[in-house]
VMD Tcl script that draws the C-alpha trace (Angstrom):
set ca {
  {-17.74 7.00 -64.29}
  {-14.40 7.17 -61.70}
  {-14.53 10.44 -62.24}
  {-17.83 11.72 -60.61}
  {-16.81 10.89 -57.19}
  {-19.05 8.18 -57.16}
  {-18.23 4.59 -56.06}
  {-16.99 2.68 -58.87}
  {-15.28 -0.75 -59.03}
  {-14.51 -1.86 -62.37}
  {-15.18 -5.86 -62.22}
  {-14.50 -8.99 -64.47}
  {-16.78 -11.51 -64.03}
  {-14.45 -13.63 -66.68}
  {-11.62 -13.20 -64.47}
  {-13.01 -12.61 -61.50}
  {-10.83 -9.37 -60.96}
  {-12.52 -7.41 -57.76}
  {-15.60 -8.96 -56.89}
  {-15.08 -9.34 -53.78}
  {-14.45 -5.97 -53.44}
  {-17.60 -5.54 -54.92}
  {-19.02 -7.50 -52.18}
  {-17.73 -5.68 -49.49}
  {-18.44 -2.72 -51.02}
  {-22.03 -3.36 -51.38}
  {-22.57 -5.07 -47.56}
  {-21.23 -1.89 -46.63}
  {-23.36 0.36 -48.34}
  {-26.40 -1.99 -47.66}
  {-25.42 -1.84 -43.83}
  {-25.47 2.06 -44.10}
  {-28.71 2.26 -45.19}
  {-30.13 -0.52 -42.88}
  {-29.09 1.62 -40.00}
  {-30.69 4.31 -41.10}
  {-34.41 2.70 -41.90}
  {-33.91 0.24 -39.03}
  {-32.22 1.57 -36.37}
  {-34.11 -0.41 -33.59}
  {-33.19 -3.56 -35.49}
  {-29.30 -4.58 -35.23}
  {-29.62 -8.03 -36.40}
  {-27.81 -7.49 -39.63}
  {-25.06 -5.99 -37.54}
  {-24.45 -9.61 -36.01}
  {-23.78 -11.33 -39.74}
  {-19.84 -11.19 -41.22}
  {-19.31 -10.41 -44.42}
  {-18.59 -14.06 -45.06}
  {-21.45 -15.17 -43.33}
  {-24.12 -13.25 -45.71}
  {-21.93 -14.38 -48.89}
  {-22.08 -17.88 -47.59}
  {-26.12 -17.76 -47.83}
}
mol new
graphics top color blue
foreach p $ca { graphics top sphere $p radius 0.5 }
foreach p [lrange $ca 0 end-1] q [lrange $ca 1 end] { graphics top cylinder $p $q radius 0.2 }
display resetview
């Protein structure tokens, strides 16, 4: 999977190794495509990172 240029995190949930790169990872990727669909609408541009794991 690493190999095909693609992102890839390798996570343990038992150990809790890299989630919350996984996190970021994935608010930043969600954010990318938000800004693309909703361009007139910023308001997800206004929550942290902490803030939207917090809810």
């Amino acid at each position: 999977m690493a190999k095909n240029n693609e992102y890839c995190i390798f996570i343990s949930a038992k150990r809790k190794e890299n989630v919350d790169k996984f996190k970021e990872l994935l608010y930043d990727k969600v954010k990318e495509i938000h800004a693309v669909r909703y361009s007139h609408n910023n308001y997800l541009y206004e929550l942290t990172l902490s803030a939207w794991c917090r809810a």
